[in-house]
C-alpha positions in Angstrom: -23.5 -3.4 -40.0 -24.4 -7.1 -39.0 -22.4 -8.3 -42.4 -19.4 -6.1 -41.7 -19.2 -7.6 -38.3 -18.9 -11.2 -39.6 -16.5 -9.7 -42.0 -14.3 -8.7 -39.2 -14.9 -11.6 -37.5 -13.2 -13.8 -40.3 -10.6 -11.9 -40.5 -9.3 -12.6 -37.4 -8.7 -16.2 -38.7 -7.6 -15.1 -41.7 -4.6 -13.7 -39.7 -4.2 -14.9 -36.2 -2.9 -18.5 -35.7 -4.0 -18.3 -32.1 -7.7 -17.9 -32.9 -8.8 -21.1 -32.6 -12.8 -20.7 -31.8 -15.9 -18.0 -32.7 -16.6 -18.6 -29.3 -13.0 -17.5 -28.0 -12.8 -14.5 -30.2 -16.2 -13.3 -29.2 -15.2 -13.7 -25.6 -11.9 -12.5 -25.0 -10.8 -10.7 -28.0 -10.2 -7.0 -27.1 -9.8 -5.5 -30.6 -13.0 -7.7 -31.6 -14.8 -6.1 -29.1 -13.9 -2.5 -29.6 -14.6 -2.9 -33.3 -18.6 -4.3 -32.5 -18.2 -0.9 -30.2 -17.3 0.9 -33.2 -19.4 -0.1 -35.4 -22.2 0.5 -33.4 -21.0 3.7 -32.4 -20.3 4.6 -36.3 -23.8 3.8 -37.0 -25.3 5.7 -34.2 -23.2 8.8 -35.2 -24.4 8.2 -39.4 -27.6 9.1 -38.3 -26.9 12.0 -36.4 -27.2 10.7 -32.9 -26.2 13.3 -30.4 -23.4 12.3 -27.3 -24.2 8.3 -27.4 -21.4 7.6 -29.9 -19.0 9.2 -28.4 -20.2 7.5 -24.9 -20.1 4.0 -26.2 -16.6 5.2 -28.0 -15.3 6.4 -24.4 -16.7 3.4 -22.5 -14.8 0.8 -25.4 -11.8 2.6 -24.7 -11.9 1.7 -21.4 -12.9 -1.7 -21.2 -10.1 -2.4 -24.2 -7.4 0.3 -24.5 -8.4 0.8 -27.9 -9.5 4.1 -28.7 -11.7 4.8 -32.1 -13.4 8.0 -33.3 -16.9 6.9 -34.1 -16.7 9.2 -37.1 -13.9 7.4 -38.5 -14.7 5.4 -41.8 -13.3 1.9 -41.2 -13.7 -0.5 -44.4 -14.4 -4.3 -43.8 -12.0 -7.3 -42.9 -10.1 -5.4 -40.0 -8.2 -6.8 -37.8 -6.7 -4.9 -34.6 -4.1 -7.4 -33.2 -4.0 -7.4 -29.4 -5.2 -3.9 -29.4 -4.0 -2.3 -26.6 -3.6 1.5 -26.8 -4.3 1.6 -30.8 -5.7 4.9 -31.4 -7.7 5.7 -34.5 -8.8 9.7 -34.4 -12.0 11.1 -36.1 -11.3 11.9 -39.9 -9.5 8.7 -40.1 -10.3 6.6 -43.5 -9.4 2.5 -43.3 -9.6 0.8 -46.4 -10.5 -3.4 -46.9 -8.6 -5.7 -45.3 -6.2 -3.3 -43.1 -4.5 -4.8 -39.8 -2.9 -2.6 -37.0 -0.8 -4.1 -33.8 -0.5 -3.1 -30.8 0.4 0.7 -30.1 -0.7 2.0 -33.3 -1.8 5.9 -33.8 -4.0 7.4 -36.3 -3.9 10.8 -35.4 -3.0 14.4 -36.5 0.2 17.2 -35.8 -1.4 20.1 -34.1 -4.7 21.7 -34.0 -5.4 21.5 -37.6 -9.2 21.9 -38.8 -10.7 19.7 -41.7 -8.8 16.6 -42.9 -6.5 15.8 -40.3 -5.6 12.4 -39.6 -4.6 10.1 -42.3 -6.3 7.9 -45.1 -5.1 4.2 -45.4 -5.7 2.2 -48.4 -6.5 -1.6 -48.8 -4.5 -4.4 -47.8 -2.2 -1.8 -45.7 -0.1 -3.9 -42.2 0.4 -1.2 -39.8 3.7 -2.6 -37.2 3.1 -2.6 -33.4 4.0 1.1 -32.1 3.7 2.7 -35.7 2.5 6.6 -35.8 0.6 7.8 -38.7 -0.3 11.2 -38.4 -1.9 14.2 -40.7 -4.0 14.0 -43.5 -1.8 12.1 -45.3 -2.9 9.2 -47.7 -1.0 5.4 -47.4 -1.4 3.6 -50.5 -3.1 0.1 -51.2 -0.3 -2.8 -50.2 1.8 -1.1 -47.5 3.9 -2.1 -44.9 4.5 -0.1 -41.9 7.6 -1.1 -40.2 7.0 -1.1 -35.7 8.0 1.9 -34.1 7.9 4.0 -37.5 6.9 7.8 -37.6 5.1 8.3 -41.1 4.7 11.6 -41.5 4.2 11.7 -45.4 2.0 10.1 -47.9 3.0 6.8 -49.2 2.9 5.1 -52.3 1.1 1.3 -52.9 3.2 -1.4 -52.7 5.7 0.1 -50.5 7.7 -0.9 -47.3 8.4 1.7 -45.2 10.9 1.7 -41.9 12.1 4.6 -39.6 11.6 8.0 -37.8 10.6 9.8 -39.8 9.5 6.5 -42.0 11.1 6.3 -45.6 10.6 4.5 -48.2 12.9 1.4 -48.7 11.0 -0.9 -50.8 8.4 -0.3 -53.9 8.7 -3.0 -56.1 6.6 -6.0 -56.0 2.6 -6.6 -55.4 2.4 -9.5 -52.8 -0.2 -8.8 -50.0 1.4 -7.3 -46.6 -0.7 -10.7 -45.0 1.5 -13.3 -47.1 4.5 -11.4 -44.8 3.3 -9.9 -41.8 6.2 -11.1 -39.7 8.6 -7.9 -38.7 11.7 -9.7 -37.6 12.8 -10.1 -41.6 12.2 -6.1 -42.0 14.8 -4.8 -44.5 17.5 -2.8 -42.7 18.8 0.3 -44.5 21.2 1.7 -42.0 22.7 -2.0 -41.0 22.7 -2.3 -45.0 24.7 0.9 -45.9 27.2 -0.2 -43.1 27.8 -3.8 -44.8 28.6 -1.7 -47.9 31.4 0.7 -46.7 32.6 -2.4 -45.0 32.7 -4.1 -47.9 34.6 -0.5 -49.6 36.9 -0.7 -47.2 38.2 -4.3 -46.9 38.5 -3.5 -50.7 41.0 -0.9 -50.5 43.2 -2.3 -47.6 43.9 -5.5 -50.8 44.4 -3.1 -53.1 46.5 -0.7 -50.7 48.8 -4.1 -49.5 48.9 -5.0 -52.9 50.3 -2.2 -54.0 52.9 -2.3 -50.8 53.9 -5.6 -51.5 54.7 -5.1 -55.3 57.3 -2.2 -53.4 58.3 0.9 -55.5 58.6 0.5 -59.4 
């Protein structure tokens, strides 16, 4: 547990320029905190504690807005950024080196049994307000685009933007950390617009064209 906490812990510098000291992170990062809670909890609840877990998972919440299932499997190197009201629900699965923002949900559609909130691979970024929900799977290198509803799995090495959330990019392997910013997400709608402008500007020169050439 003590190893995947230092894990954690260097991951915030990995991917926050604002972390500037152990000591600060320790101290005054909320999503820091609620992971230690976590991973506590997680441990308590692998061993078949009774009620503690979900104590210490109830009392984390409160103290950081950040709510997580202590049955939820959470791989190492994550990173909740700022924290506030992330939610990660109880047959959740987070793969290596995942980060959510703010506002995220992990959660399910109804009052579905088993399997029921989704599985994200390795390497995934997860935009602030993003809703992931069902037992869906999310590929290894994904980007979630903020505000998106996923409702279906997704392949590795996508983008996806929307509600619902679609794919609009596949290709390529880079790591979703070498481009975590969200103001240069790809735009599909704005995109398809420029293109039918572009059509039509086309056909009013071919249409005066035509006009000025006068009857043949």
């Amino acid at each position: 547990m003590f190893k995947r906490v230092n894990q954690d812990l260097k991951a915030v510098f990995d991917r926050d320029p604002a972390a500037t000291s152990k000591l600060e992170v320790i101290l005054t990062y909320a999503g820091f905190h609620a992971l230690i809670a976590y991973r506590f909890a997680h441990w308590l609840w692998s061993h078949e504690m009774p009620f503690l877990p979900r104590v210490i998972s109830q009392l984390a919440r409160w103290l950081t807005g950040v709510e997580i299932h202590p049955a939820a499997k959470i791989g190492t190197g994550f990173f909740i950024d700022h924290g506030m009201g992330v939610v990660i629900g109880e047959t959740a699965e987070i793969g290596d080196h995942v980060t959510l923002f703010q506002g995220v949900t992990l959660g399910g559609t109804g009052k579905e049994r088993g399997k029921r909130h989704p599985t994200l691979g390795s390497h995934v970024v997860v935009g602030a307000g993003a809703k992931i929900l069902g037992g869906i799977k999310i590929g290894d290198n994904v980007k979630i685009g903020a505000n998106s509803v996923v409702l279906k799995s997704v392949p590795p090495n996508s983008t996806v933007i929307g509600v619902p959330a679609r794919v609009i990019k596949t290709e390529g392997e880079r790591l979703p950390e070498a481009t975590m910013d969200h103001i240069n997400m790809p735009d599909p709608i704005a995109d398809r617009f420029e293109s039918l402008e572009r059509e039509i500007i086309e056909l009013r020169k071919k249409l005066e064209n035509r006009q000025n050439q006068g009857p043949q």
